[in-house]
C-alpha positions, 0 to 999 in steps of 0.5 A: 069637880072630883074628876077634874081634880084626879086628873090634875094630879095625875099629869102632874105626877106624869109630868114630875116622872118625865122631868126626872127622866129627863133630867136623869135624876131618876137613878136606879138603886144600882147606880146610886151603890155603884157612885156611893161606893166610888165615892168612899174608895180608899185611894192606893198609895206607893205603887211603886213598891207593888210586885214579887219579892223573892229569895230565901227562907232560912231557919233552924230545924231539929233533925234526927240521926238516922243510925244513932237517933241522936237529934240536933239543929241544922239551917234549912234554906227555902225559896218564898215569894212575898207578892204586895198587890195593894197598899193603902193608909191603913192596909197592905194586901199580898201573898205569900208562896213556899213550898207550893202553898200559897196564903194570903197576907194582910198587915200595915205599912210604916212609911217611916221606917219603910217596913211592913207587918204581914199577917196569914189567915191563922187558920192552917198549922204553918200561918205566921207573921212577917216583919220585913223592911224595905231597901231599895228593891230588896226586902229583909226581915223575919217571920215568926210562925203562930204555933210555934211548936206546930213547926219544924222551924218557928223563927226563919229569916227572909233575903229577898229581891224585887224580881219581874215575873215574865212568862218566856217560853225560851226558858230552860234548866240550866246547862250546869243544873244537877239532874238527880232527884234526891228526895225519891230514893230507892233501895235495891238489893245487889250481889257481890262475888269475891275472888274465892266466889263466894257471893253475898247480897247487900242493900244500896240505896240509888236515886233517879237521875234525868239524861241530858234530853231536859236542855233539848226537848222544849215543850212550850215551843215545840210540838211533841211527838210519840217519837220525841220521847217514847223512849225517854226516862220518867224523870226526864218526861217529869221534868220536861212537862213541869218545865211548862208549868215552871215557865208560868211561875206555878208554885210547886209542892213537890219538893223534886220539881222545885229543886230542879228550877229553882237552880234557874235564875228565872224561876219565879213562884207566882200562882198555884195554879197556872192552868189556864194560862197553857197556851193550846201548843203546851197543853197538848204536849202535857196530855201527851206526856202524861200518857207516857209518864204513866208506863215510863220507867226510871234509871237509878244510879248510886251517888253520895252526898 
């Protein structure tokens, strides 16, 4: 009877496993997160506002003499991208982008007033919050930094426009572009002889400057070659390999490179690092250029300000 019994139970238990199989009642663990964290999802609302806003960044910066120490204030303007990736009923996710530093950003959206609060992580020096407001596709605002004794400028203001990022190879410095780098100057000792030939020595102080061959050298379309550019400046070479990267919106730390495109209106900061996203075409030319970078020498000219 006992034998009988055991194995009663155990057809039935084989039976039950089978219906659940067949029934597909019998889930994995996986499967039931998988539908439980569907199921709890927080919907995303206002699409539409999704993107990059990009434009100006303004404040006032205490600036130092150099020759009589004196210090006072002067309005600096920087360019910055705010990206809105995710909007929900309670939480706003994004990134903000200046001077190649690229932070998260998290906050609320008042669908009232059609304005945003946008906090930084906190953790780095120049983190703030931003309290911009929507109109149409622009978005204005301010931004006070967390410590404001940590920077130059605590309070700046923001003017910015709704613009597509758009990879196109076509894109190049603009015709009218100044081609001088003011940020690396250099200073050079010369000699002058005056008409009774006496001669004195007198420092001068001289910045790069590129050639034309920036508007014709294009290597996100053509294959270079050591002939192409052997004989071009470093700067030139500079700019002609960053112009790759600008093209895929890489968000410069380099002040130099930074003011060379953003003479462009096609220049969008978007990632701070675009690496992968060379096609093999541009990163052959990138290696090649970095080759002759390395030895290239500069011309340097004298300009004023």
């Amino acid at each position: 009877m006992k034998t009988l019994h055991y194995t009663l139970i155990s057809l039935l238990t084989v039976s039950l496993i089978s219906c659940k199989k067949d029934g597909k009642t019998n889930e994995s663990p996986k499967d039931s997160l998988t539908a439980k964290k569907d199921s709890v999802a927080i919907p995303e609302i206002h699409k539409e506002y999704y993107g990059v806003y990009t434009g100006d960044f303004a404040g006032m910066e205490k600036v130092v003499d150099d020759v009589d120490g004196t210090e006072y204030e002067e309005n600096f303007y920087k360019k910055i991208s705010i990206k809105i990736n995710r909007i929900t009923k309670d939480s706003v996710y994004g990134q903000s982008i200046v001077n190649g530093n690229q932070r998260p950003v998290r906050g609320v959206f008042n669908e009232t007033s059609k304005s945003f609060v946008l906090d930084e992580p906190g953790n780095d020096k120049t983190d703030g919050r931003f309290e911009v407001k929507l109109n149409g596709d622009s978005l204005t605002g301010k931004w006070n930094a967390f410590n404001k004794k940590a920077v130059k400028a605590p309070l700046k203001s923001l003017k910015l426009i709704k613009k597509d990022f758009v990879y196109n190879p076509n894109f190049m410095l603009d015709p009218d572009s100044n081609l001088v780098d003011w940020n690396n100057p250099k200073d050079f000792v010369e000699k002058y002889t005056d008409s009774d030939g006496k001669t004195e020595s007198y420092t001068t102080s001289k910045n790069r400057v590129a050639s034309d061959a920036v508007f014709k050298l294009n290597a996100s379309k053509q294959k270079l070659s050591e002939k192409d550019i052997k004989n071009l400046r470093k700067l030139d070479m500079e700019i002609i390999k960053n112009s790759v990267f600008a093209r895929h919106g890489y968000s410069f730390k380099k002040e130099t490179y930074r003011d060379f495109f953003e003479q462009t209106d096609w220049y969008i900061p978007v990632s701070n690092n675009v690496d992968n996203e060379l096609s093999p075409l541009e990163k052959d030319n990138v290696a090649l250029l970095n080759r002759f970078i390395k030895y290239a020498e500069d011309k340097y000219d004298s300009f004023g300000r």
